[in-house]
NUDOSE-610392 format. One record per residue: residue number from 1; residue in one letter; x, y, z of N, C-alpha, C in turn. Coordinates in steps of 0.001 Angstrom, whole numbers, padded with zeros to 6 digits. Layout:
# NUDOSE-610392
site k NUM	r A	n.east X	n.north Y	n.up Z	ca.east X	ca.north Y	ca.up Z	c.east X	c.north Y	c.up Z;
...
***
This chain:
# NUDOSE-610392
site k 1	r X	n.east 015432	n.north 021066	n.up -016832	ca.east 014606	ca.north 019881	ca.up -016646	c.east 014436	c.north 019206	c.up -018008;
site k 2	r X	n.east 014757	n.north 017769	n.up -018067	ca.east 014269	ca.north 016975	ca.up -019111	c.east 012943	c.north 017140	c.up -019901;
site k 3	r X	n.east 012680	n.north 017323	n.up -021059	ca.east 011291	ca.north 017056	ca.up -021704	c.east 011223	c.north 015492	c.up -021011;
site k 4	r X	n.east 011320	n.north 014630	n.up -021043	ca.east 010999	ca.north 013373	ca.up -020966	c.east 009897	c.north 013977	c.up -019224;
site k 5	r X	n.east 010599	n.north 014417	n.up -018359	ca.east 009998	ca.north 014693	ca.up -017249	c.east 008763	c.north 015657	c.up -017395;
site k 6	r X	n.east 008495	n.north 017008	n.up -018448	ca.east 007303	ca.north 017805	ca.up -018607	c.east 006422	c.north 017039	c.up -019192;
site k 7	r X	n.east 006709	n.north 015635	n.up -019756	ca.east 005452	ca.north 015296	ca.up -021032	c.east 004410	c.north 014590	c.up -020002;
site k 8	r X	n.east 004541	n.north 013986	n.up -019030	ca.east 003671	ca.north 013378	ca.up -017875	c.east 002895	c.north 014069	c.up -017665;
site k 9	r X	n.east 003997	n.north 015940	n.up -016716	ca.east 003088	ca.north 017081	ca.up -016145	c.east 002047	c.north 017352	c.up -017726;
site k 10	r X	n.east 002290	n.north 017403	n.up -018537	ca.east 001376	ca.north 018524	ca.up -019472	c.east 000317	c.north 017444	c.up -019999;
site k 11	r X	n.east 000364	n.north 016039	n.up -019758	ca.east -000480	ca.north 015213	ca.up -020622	c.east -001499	c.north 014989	c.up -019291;
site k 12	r X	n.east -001383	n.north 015915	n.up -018055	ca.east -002717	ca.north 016065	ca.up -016737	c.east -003056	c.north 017607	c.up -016848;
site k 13	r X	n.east -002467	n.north 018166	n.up -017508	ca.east -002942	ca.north 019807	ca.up -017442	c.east -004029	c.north 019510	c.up -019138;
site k 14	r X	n.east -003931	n.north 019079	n.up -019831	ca.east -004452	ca.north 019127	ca.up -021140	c.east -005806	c.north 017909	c.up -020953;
site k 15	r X	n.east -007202	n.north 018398	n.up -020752	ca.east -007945	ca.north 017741	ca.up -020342	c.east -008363	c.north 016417	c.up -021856;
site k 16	r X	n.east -008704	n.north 015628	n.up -021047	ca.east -009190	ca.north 014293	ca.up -022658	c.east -007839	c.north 013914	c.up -023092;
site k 17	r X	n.east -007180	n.north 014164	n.up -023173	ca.east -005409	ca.north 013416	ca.up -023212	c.east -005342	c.north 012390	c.up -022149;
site k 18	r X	n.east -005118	n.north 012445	n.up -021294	ca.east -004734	ca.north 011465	ca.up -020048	c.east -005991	c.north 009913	c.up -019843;
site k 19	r X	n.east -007077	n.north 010402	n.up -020238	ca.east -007527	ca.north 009403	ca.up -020441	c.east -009272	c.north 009327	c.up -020800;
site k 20	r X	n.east -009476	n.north 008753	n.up -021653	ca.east -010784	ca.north 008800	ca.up -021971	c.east -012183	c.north 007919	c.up -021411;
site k 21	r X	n.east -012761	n.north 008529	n.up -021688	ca.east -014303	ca.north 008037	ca.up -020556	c.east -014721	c.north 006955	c.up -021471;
site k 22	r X	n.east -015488	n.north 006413	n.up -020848	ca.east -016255	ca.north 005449	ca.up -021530	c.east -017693	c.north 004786	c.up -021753;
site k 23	r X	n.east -018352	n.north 004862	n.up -022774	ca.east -019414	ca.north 004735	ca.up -023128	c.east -020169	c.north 003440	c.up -023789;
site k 24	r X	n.east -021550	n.north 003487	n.up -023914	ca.east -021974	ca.north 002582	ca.up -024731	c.east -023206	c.north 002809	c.up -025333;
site k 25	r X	n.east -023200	n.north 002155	n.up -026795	ca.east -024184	ca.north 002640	ca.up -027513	c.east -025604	c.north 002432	c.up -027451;
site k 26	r X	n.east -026652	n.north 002931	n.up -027329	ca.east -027502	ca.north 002579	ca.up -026942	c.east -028611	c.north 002200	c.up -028278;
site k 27	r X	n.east -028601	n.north 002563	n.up -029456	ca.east -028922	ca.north 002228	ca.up -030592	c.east -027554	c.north 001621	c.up -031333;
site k 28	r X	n.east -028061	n.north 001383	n.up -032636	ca.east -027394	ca.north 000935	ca.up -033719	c.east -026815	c.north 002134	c.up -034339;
site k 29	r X	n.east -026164	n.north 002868	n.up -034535	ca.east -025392	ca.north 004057	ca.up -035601	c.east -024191	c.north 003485	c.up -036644;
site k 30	r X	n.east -024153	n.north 004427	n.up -037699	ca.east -023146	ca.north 004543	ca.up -038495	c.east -022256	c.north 005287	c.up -037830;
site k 31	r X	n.east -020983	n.north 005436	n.up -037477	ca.east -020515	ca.north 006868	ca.up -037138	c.east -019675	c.north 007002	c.up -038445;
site k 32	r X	n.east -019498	n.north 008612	n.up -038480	ca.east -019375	ca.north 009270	ca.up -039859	c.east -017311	c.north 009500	c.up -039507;
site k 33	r X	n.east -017120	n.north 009516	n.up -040586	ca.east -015731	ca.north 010074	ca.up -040429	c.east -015188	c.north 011270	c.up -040156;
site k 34	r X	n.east -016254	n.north 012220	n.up -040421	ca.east -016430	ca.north 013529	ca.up -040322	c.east -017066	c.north 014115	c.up -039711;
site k 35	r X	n.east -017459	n.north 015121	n.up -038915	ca.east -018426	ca.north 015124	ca.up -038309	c.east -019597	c.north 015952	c.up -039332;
site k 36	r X	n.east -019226	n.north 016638	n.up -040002	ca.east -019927	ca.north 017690	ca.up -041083	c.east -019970	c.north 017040	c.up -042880;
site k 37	r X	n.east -019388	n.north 015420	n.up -042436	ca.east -019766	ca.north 015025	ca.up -043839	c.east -020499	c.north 013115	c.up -043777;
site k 38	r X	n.east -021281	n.north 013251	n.up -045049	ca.east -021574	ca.north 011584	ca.up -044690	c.east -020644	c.north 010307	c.up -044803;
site k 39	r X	n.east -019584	n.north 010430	n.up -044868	ca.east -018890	ca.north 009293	ca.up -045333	c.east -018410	c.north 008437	c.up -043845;
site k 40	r X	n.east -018944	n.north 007293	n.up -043842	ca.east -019128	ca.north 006097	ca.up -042992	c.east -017783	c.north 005688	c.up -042671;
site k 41	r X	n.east -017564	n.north 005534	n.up -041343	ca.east -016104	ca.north 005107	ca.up -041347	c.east -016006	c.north 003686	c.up -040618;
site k 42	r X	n.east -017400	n.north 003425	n.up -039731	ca.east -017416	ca.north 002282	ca.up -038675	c.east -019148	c.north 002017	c.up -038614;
site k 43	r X	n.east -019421	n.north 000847	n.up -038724	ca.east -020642	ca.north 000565	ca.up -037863	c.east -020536	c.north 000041	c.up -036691;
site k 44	r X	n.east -021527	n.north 000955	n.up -035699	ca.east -021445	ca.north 000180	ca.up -034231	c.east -023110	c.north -000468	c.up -033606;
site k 45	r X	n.east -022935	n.north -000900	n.up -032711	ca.east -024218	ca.north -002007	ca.up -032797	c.east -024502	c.north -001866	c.up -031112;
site k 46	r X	n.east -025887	n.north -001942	n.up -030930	ca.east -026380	ca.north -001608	ca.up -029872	c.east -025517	c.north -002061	c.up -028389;
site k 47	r X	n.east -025205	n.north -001714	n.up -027667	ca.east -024271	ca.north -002427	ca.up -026348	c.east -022750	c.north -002012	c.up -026684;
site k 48	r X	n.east -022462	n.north -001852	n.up -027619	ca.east -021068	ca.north -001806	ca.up -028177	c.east -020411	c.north -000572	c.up -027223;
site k 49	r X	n.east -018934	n.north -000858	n.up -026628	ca.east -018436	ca.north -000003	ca.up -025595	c.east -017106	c.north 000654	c.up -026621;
site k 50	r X	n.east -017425	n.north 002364	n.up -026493	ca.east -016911	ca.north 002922	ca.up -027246	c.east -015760	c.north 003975	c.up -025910;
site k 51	r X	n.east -014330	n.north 004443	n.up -026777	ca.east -014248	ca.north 005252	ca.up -026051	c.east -014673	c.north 006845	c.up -026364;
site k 52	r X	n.east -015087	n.north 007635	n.up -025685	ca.east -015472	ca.north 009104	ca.up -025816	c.east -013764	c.north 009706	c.up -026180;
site k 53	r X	n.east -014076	n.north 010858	n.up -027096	ca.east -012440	ca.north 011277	ca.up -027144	c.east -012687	c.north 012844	c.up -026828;
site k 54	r X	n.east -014182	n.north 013057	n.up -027979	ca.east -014138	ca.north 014573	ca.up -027781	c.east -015827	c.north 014888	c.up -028014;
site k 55	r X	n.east -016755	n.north 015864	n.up -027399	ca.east -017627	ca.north 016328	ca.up -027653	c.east -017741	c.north 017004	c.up -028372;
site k 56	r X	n.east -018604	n.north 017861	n.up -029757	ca.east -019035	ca.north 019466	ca.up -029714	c.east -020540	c.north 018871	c.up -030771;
site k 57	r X	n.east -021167	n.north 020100	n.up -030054	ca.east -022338	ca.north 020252	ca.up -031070	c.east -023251	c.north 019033	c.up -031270;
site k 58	r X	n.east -023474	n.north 018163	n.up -030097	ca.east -024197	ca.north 017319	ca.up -030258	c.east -024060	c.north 015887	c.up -030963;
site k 59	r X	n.east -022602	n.north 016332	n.up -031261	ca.east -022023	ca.north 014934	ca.up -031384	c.east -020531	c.north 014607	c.up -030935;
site k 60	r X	n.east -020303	n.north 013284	n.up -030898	ca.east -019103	ca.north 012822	ca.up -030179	c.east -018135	c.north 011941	c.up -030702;
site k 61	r X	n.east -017224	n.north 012336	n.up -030974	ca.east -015975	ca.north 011408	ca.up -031448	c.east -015405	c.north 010540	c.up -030554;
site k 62	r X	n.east -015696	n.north 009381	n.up -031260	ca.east -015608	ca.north 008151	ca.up -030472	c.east -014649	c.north 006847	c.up -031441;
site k 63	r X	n.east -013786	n.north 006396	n.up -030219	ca.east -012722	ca.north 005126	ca.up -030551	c.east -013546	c.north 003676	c.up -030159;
site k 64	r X	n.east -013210	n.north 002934	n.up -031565	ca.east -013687	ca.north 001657	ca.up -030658	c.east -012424	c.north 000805	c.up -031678;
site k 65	r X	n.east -011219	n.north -000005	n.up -030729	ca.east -010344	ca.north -000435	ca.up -031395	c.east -009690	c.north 000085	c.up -031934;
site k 66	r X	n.east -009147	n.north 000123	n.up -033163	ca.east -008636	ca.north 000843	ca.up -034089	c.east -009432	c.north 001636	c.up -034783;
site k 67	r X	n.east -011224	n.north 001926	n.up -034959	ca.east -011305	ca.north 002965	ca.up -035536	c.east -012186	c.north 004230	c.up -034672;
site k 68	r X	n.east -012131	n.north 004899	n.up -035448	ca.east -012535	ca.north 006127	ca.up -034882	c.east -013620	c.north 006833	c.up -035962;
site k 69	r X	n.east -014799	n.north 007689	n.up -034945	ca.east -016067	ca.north 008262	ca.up -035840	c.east -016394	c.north 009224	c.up -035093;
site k 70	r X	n.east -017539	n.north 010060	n.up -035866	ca.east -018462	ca.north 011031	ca.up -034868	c.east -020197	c.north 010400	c.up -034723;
site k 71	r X	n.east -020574	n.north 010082	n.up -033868	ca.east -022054	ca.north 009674	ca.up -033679	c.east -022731	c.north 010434	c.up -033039;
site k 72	r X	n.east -023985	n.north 010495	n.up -032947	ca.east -024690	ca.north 011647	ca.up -032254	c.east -024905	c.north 011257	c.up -030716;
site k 73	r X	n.east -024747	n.north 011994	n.up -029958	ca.east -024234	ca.north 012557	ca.up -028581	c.east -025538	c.north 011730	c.up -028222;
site k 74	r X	n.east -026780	n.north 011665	n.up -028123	ca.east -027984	ca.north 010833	ca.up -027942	c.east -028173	c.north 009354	c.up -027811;
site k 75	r X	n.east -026798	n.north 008635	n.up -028713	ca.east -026744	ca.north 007132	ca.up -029071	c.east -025822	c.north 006976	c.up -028407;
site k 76	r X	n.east -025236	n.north 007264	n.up -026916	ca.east -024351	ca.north 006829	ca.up -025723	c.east -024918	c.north 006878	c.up -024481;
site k 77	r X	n.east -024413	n.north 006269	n.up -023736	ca.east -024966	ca.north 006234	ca.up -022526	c.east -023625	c.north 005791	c.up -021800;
site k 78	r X	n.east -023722	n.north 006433	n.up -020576	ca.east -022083	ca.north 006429	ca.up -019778	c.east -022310	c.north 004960	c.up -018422;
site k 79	r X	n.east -023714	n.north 004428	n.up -018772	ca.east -024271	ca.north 003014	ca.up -017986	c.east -023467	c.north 002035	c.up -018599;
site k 80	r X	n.east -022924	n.north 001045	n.up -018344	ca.east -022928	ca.north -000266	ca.up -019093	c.east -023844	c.north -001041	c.up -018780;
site k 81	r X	n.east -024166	n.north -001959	n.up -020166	ca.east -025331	ca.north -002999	ca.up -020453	c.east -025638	c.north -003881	c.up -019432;
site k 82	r X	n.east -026712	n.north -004199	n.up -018586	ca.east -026980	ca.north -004841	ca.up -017799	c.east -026776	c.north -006277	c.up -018877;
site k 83	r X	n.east -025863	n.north -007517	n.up -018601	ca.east -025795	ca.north -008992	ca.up -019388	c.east -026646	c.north -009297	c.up -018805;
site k 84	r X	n.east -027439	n.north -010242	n.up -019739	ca.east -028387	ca.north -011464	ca.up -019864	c.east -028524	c.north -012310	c.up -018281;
site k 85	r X	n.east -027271	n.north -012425	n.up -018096	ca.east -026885	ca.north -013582	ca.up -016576	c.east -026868	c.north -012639	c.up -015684;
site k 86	r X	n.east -026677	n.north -011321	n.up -015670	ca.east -026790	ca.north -010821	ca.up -014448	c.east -028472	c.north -010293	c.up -013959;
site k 87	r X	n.east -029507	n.north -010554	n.up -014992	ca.east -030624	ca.north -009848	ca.up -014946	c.east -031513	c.north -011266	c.up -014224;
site k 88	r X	n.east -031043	n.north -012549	n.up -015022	ca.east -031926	ca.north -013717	ca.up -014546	c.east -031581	c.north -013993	c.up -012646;
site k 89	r X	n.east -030318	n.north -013732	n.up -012405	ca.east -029853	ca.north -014505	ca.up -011444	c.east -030441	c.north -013753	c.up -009835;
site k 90	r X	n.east -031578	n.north -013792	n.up -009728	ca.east -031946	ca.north -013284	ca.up -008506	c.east -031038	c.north -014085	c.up -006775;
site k 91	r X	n.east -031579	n.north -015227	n.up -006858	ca.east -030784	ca.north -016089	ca.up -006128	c.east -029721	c.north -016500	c.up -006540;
site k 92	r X	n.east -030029	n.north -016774	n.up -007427	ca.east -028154	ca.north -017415	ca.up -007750	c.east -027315	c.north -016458	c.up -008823;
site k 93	r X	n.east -026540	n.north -016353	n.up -008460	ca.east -025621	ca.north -015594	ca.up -009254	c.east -025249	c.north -016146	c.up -010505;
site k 94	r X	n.east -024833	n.north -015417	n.up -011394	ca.east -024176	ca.north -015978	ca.up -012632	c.east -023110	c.north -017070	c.up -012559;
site k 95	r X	n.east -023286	n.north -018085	n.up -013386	ca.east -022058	ca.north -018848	ca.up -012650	c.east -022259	c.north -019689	c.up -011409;
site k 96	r X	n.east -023535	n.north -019850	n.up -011177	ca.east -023731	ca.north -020595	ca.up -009878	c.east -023901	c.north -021823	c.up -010139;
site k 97	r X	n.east -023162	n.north -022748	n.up -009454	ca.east -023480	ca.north -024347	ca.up -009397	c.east -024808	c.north -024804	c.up -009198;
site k 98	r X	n.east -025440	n.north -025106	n.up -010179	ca.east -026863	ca.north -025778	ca.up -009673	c.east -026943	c.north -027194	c.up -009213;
site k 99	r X	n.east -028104	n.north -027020	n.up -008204	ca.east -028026	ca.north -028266	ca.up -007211	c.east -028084	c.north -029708	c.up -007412;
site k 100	r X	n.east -027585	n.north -030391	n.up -007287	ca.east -027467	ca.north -031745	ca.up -008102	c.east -028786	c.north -032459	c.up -007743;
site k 101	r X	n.east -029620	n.north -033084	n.up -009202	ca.east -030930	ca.north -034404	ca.up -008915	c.east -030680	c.north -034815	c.up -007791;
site k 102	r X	n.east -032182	n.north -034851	n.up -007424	ca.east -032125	ca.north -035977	ca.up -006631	c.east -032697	c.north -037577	c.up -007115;
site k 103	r X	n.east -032508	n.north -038466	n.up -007405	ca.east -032884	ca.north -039317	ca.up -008153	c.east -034472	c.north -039577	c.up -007338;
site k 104	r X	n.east -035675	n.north -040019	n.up -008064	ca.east -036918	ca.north -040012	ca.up -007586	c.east -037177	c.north -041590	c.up -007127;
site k 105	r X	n.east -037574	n.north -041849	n.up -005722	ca.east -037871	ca.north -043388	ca.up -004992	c.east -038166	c.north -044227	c.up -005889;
site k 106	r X	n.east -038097	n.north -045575	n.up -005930	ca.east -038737	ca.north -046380	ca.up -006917	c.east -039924	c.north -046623	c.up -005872;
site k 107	r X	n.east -041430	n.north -047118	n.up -006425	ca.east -042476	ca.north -047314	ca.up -005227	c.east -042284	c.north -048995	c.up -004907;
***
């Protein structure tokens, strides 16, 4: 059998390979480059949708774009951010055509 054909099977047997979860920050953090040292590799900002790559010890290595950090396991949340337009729009939905003037009688 081809490698080209095992790399599919083994990238669903090897868990967090095949595809990563996704999160969002619920504070403001630095995430560190390290997980056991201080050096800053990314700032992320409240709402910001990160991907999860790997857990341990209360913190989590996380992708957003091109970079990558460890932040503490506490400053994610697996909810996404309720937007601004979806919280106002009881009757009308985001994006809803509002009803055109009616021009007022002259007396």
């Amino acid at each position: 059998m081809h490698l080209s054909r095992l790399l599919p099977l083994a990238l669903l047997l090897v868990p967090g390979l095949a595809r990563a979860e996704d999160a969002w920050l619920v504070r403001a953090v630095e995430a560190r480059r390290w997980p056991d040292a201080p050096a800053i590799s990314l700032s992320l900002a409240t709402g910001d949708k990160v991907a999860v790559l790997y857990r341990a010890d209360g913190l989590v290595r996380v992708r957003k774009e091109t970079s990558y950090g460890w932040v503490p396991e506490d400053a994610l949340t697996s909810q996404a951010p309720v937007l601004p337009d979806e919280e106002e729009g009881a009757g009308e939905g985001a994006g809803a055509v509002p009803a055109p003037e009616v021009p007022a009688e002259a007396p």
